[in-house]
C-alpha positions as CSV (number, residue, x, y, z in Angstrom):
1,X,167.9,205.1,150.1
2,X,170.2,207.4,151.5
3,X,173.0,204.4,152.2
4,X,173.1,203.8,148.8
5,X,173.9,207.5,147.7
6,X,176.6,206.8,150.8
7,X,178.1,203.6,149.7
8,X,177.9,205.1,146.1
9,X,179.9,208.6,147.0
10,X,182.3,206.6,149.5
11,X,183.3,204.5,147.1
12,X,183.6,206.8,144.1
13,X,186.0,209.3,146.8
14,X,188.4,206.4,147.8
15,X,188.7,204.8,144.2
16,X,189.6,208.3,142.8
17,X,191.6,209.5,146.4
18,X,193.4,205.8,146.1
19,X,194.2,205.9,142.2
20,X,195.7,209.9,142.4
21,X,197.9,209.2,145.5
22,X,199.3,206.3,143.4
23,X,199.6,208.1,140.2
24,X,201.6,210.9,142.0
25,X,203.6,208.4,144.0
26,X,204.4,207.1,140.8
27,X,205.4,209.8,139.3
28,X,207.6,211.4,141.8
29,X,209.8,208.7,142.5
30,X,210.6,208.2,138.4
31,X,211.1,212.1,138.8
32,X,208.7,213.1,136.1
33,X,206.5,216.5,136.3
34,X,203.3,216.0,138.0
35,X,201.8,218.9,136.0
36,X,203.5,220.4,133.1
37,X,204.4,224.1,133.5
38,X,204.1,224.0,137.6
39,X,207.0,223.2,140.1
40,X,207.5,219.5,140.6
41,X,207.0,220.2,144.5
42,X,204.2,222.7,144.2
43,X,202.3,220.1,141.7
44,X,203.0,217.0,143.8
45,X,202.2,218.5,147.1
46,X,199.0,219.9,146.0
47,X,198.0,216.8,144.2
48,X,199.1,214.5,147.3
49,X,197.0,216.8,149.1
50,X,193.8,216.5,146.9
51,X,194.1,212.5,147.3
52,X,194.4,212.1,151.0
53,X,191.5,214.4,151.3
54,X,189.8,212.7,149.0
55,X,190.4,209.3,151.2
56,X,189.3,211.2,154.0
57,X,186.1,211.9,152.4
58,X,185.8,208.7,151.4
59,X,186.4,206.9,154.5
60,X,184.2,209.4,156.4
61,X,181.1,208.4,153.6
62,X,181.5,204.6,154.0
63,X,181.3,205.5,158.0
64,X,178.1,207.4,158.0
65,X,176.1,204.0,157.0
């Protein structure tokens, strides 16, 4: 039981950590805003940030099994 709550949260993690870090990626190199109202750098460092964390987690998840 608990592998599938681990498979379940690893995967959800690296999905969302994969799909951000693309989506930012994305976004910085056609220099549009990450986030409306905040500094292009502050926004895209933070939100690079939150995505290879969220890898992390997700790889550390999917290694617990």
């Amino acid at each position: 039981m608990e592998s599938g709550s681990a498979i379940f949260a690893g995967v959800v993690f690296a999905l969302f950590g994969g799909a951000l870090l693309m989506w930012t990626g994305t976004r910085v190199r056609r220099g549009e805003p990450v986030a409306h109202g905040v500094s292009q750098v502050a926004s895209a460092t933070l939100a690079g940030t939150v995505a290879v964390v969220s890898l992390g987690l997700g790889a550390y998840c999917l290694t617990r099994l």
